[in-house]
N, CA, C and O atoms as CSV, one atom per row, in Angstrom:
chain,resi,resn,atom,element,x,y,z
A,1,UNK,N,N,25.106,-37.834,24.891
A,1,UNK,CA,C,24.063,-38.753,25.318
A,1,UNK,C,C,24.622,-39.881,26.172
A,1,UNK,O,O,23.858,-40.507,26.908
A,2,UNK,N,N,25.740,-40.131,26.118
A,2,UNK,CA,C,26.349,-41.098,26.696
A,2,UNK,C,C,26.310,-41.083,28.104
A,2,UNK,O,O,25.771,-41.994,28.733
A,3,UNK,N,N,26.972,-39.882,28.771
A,3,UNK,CA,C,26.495,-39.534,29.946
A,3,UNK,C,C,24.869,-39.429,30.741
A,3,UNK,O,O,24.791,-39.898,31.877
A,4,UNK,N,N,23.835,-38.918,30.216
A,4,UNK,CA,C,22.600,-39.120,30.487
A,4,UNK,C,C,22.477,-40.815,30.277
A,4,UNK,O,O,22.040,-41.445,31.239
A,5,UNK,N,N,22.740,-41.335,29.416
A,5,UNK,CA,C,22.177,-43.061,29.562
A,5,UNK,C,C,23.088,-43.346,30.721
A,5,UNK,O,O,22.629,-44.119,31.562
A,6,UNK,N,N,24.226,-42.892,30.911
A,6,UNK,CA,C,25.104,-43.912,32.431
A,6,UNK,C,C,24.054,-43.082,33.663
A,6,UNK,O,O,23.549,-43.840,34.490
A,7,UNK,N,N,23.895,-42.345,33.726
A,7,UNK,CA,C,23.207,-41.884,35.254
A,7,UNK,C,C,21.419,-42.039,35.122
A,7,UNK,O,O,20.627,-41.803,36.034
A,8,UNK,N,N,21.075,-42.503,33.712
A,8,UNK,CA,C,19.975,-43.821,33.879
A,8,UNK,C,C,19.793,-44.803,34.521
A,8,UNK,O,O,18.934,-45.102,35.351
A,9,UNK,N,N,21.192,-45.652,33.850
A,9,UNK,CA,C,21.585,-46.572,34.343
A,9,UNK,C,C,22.004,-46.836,35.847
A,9,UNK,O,O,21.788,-47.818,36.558
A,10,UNK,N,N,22.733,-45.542,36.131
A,10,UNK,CA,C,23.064,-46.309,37.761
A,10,UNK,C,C,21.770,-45.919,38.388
A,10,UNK,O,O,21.536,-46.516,39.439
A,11,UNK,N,N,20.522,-44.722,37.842
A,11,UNK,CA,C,19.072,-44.491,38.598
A,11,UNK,C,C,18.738,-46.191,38.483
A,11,UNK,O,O,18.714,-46.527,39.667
A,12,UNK,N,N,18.572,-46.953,37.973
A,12,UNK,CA,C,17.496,-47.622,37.552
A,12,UNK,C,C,17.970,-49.167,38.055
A,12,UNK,O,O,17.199,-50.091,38.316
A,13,UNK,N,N,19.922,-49.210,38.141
A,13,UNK,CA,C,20.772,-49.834,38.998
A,13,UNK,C,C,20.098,-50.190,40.583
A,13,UNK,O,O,19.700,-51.230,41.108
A,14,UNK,N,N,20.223,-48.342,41.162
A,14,UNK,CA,C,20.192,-48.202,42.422
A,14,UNK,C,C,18.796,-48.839,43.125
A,14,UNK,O,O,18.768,-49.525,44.147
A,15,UNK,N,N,17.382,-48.331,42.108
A,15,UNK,CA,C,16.341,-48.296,42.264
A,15,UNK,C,C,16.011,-49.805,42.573
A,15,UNK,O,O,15.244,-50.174,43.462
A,16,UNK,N,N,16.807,-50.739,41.583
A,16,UNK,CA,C,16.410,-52.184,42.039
A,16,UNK,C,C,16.947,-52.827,43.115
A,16,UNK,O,O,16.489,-53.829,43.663
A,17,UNK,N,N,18.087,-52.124,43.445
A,17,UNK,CA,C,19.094,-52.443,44.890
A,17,UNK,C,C,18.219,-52.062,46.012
A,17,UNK,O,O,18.038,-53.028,46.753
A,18,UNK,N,N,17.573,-50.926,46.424
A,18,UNK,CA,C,17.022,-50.294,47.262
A,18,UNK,C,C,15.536,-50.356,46.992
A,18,UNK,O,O,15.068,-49.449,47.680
A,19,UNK,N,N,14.574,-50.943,46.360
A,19,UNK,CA,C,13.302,-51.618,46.182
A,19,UNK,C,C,12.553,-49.938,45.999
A,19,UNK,O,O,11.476,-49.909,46.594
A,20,UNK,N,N,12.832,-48.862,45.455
A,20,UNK,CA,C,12.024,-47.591,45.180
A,20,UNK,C,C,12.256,-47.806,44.014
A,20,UNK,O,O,13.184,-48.440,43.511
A,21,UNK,N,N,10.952,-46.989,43.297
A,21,UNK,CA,C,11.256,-46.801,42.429
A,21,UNK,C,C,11.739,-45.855,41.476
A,21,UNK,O,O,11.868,-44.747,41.997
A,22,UNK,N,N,12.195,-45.902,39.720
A,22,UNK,CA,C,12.912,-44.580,39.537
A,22,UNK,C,C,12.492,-43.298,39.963
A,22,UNK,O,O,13.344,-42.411,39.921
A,23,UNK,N,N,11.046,-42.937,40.472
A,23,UNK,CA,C,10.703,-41.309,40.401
A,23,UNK,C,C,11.767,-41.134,41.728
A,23,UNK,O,O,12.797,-40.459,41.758
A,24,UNK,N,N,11.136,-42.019,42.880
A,24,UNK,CA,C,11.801,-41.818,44.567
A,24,UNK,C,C,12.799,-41.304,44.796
A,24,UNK,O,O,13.129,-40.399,45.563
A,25,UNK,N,N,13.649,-42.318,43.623
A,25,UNK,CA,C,14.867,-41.750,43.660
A,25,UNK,C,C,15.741,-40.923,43.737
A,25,UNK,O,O,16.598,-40.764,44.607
A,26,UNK,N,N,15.416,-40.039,42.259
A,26,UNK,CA,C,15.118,-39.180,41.799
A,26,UNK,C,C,14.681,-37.967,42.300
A,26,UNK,O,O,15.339,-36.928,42.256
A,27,UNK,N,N,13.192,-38.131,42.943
A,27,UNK,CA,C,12.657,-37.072,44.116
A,27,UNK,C,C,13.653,-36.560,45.389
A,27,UNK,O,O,13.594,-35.454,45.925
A,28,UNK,N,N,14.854,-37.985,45.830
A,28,UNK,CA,C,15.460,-38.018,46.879
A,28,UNK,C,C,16.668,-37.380,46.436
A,28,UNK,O,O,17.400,-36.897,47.300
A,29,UNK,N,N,16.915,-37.321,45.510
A,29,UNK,CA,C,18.275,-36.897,44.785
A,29,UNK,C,C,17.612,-34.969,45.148
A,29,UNK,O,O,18.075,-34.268,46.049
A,30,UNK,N,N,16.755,-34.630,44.402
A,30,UNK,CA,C,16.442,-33.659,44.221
A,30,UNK,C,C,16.210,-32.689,45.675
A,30,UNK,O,O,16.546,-31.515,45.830
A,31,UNK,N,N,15.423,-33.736,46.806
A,31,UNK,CA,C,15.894,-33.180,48.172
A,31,UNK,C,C,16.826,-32.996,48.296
A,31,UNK,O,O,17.033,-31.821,48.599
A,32,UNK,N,N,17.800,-33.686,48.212
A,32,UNK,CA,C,19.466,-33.885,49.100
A,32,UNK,C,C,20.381,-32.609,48.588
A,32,UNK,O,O,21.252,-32.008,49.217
A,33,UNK,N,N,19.921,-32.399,47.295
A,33,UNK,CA,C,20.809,-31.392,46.483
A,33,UNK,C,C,20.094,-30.305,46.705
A,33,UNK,O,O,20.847,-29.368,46.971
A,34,UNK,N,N,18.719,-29.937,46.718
A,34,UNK,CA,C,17.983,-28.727,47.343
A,34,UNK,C,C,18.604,-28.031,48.682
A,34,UNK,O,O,19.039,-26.887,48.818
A,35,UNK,N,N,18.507,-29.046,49.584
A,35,UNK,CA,C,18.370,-28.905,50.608
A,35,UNK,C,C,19.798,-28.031,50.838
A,35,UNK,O,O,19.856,-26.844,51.157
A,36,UNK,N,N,21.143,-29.108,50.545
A,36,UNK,CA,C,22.350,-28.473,50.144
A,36,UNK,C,C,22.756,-27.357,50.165
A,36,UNK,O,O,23.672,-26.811,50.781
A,37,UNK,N,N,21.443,-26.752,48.882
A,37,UNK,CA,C,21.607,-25.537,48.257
A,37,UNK,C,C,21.201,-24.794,49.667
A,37,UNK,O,O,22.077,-24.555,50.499
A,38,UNK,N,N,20.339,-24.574,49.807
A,38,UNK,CA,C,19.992,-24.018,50.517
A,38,UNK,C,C,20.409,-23.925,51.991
A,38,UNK,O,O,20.034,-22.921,52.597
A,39,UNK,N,N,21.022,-24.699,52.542
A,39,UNK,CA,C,22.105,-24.686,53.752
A,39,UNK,C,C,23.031,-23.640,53.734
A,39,UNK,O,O,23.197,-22.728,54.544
A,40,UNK,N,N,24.028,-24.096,51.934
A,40,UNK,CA,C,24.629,-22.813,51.682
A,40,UNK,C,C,24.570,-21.164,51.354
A,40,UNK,O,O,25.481,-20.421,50.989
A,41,UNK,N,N,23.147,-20.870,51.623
A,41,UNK,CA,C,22.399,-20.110,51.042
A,41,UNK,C,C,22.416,-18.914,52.524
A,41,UNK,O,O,22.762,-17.743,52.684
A,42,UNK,N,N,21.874,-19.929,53.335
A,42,UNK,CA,C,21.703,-19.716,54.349
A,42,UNK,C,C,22.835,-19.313,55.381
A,42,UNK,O,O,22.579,-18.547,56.310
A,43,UNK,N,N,23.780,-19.720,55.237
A,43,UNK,CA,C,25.309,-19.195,55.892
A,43,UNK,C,C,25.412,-17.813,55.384
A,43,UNK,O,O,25.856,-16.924,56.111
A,44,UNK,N,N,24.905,-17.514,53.799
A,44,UNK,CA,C,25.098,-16.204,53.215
A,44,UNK,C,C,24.660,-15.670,54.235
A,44,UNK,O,O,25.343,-14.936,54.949
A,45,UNK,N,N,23.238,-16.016,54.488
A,45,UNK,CA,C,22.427,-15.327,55.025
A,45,UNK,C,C,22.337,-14.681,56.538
A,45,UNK,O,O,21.744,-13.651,56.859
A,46,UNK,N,N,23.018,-15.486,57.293
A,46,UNK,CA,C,23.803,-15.280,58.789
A,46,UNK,C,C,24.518,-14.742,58.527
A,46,UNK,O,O,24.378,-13.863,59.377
A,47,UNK,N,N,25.446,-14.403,57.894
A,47,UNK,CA,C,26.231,-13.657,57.632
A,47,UNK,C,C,26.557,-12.281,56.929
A,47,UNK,O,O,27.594,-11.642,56.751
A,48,UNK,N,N,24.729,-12.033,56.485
A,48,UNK,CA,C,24.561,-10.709,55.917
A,48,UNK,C,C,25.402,-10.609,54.335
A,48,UNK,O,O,25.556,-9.511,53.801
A,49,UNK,N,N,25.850,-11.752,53.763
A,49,UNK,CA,C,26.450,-10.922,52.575
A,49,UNK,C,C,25.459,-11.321,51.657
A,49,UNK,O,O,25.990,-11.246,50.549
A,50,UNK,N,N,24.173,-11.747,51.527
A,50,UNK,CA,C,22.946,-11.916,50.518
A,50,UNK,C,C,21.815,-11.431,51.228
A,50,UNK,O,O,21.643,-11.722,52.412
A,51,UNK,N,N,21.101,-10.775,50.643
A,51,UNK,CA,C,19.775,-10.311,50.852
A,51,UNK,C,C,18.393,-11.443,50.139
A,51,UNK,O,O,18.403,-12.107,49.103
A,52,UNK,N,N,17.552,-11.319,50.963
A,52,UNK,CA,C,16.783,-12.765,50.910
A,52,UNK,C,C,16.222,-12.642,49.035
A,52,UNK,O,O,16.088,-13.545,48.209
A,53,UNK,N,N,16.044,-11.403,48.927
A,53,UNK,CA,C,15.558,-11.106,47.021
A,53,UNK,C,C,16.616,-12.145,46.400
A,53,UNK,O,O,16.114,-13.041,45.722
A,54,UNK,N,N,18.098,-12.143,46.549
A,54,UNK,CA,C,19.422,-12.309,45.733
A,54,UNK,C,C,19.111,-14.285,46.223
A,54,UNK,O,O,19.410,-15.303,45.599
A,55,UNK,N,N,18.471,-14.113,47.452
A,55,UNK,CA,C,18.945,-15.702,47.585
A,55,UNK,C,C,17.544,-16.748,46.983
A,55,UNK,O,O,17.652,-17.774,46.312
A,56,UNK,N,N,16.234,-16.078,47.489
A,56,UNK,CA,C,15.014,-16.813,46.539
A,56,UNK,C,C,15.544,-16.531,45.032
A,56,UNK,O,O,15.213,-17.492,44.338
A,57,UNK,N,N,16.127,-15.728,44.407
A,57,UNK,CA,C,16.314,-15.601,42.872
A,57,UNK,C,C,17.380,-16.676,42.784
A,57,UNK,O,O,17.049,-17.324,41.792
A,58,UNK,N,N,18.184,-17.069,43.151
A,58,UNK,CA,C,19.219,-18.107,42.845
A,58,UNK,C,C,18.859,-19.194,43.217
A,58,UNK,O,O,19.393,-20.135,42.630
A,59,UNK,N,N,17.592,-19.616,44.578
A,59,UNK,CA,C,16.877,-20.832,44.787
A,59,UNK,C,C,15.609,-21.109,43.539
A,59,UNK,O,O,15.255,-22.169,43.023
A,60,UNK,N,N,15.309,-20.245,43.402
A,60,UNK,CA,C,14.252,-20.067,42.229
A,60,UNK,C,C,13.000,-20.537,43.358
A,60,UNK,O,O,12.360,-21.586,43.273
A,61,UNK,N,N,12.916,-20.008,43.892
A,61,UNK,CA,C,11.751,-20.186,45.224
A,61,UNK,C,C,11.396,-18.950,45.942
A,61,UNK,O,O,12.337,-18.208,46.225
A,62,UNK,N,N,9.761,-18.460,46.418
A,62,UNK,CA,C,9.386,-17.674,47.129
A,62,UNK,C,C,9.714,-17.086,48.117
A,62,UNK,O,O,10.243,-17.708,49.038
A,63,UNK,N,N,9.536,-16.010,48.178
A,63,UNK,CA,C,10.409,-15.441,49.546
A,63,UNK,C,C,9.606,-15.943,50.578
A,63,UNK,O,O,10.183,-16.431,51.550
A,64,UNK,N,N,8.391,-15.916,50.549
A,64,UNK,CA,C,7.343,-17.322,51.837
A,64,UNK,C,C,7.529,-18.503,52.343
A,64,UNK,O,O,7.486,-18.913,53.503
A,65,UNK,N,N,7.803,-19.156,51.046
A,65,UNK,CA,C,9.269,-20.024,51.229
A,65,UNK,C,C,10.117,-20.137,51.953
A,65,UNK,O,O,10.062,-20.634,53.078
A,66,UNK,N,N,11.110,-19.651,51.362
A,66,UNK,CA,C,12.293,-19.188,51.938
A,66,UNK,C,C,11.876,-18.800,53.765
A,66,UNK,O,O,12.068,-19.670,54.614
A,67,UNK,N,N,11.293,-17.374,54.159
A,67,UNK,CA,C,11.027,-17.699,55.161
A,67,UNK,C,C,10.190,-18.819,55.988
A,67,UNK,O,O,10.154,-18.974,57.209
A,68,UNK,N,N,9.836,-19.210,55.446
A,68,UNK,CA,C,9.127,-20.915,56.218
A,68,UNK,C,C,10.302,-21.870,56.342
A,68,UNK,O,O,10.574,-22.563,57.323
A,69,UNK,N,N,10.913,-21.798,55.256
A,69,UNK,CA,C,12.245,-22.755,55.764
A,69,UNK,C,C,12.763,-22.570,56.993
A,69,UNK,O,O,12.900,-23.310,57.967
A,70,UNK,N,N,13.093,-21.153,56.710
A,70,UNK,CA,C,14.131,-20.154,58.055
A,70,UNK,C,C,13.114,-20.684,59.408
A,70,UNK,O,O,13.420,-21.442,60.328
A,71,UNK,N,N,12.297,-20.241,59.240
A,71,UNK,CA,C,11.201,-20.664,60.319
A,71,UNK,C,C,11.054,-22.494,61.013
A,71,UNK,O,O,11.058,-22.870,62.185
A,72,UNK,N,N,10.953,-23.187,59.903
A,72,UNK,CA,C,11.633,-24.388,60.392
A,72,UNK,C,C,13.195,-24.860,60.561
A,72,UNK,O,O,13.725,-25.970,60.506
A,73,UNK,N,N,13.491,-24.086,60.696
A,73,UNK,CA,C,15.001,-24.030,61.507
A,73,UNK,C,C,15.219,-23.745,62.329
A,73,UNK,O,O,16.229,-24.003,62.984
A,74,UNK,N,N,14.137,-22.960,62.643
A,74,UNK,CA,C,14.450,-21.749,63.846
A,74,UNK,C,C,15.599,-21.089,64.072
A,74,UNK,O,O,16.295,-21.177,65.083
A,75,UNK,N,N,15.857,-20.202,62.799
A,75,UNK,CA,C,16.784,-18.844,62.401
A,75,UNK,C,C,16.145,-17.571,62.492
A,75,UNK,O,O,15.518,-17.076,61.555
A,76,UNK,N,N,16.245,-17.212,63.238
A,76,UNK,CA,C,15.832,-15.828,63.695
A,76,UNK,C,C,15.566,-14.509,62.621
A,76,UNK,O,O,16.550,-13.772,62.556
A,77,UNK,N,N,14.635,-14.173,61.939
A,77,UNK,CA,C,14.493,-13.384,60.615
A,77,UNK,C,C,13.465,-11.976,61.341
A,77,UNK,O,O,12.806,-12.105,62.373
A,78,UNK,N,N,13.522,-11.047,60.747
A,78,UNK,CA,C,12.425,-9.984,61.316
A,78,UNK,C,C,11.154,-9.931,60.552
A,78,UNK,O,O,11.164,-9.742,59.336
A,79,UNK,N,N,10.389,-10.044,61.025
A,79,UNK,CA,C,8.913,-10.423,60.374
A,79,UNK,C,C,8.507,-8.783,60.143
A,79,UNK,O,O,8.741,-8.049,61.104
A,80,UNK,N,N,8.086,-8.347,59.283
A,80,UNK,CA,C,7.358,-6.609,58.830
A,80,UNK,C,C,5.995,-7.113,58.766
A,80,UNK,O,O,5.504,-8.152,58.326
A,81,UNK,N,N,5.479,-5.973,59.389
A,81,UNK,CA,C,3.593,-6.048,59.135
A,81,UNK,C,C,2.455,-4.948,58.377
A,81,UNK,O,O,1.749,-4.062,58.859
A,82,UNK,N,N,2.554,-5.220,57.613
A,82,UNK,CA,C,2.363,-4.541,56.665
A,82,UNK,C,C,0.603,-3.844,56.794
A,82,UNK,O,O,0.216,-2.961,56.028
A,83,UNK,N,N,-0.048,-4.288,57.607
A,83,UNK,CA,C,-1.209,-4.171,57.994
A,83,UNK,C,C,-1.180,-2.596,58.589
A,83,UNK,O,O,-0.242,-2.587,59.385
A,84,UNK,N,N,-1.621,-1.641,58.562
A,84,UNK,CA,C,-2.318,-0.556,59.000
A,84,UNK,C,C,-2.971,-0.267,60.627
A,84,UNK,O,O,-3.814,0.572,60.945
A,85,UNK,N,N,-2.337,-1.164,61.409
A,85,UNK,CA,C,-3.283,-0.488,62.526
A,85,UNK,C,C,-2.745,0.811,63.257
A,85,UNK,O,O,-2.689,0.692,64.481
A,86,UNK,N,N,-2.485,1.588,62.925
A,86,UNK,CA,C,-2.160,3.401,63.592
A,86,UNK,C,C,-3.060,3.863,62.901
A,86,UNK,O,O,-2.699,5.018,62.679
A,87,UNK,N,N,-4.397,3.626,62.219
A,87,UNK,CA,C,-4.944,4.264,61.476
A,87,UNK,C,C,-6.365,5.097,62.363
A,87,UNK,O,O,-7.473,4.689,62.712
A,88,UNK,N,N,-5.753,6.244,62.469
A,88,UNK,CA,C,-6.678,7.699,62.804
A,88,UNK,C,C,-7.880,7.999,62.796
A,88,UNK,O,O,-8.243,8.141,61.629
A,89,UNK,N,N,-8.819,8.198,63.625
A,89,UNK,CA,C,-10.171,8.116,62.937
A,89,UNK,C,C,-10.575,9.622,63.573
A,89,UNK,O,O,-11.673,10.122,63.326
């Protein structure tokens, strides 16, 4: 417990230094380290040694997601269309 009350403490430290409050913080922490993740995720991913299933399962996030990110990056991914139009009449 000791550890969880010190990184209270420096949340709640920081929060009065920088005028946000604890959630912001917190929320901002949770971007910065997301985001992280997912940078590194993404090198897998240029690089072919993860398949997007292996990398949303370790982000714990949608593969819709995931490609919308890619998409706001503008990383080049192959879009499949799953829609039917060759259909014969």
């Amino acid at each position: 417990m000791k550890g969880l009350q010190q990184i209270k403490s420096e949340i709640d430290l920081f929060a009065i230094n920088s005028n946000k409050t604890e959630l912001e913080v917190v929320d901002a922490l949770h971007k910065y380290y997301f985001n992280k993740a997912v940078t590194a995720e993404i090198k897998h991913y240029k690089k072919k040694t993860k398949k997007v299933a292996q990398i949303t399962k370790d982000l714990k996030i949608s593969h819709r997601r995931f490609y919308k990110i890619l998409e706001d990056k503008k990383i080049a991914f192959t879009k499949y269309n799953k829609s039917s139009d060759n259909v014969e009449e």
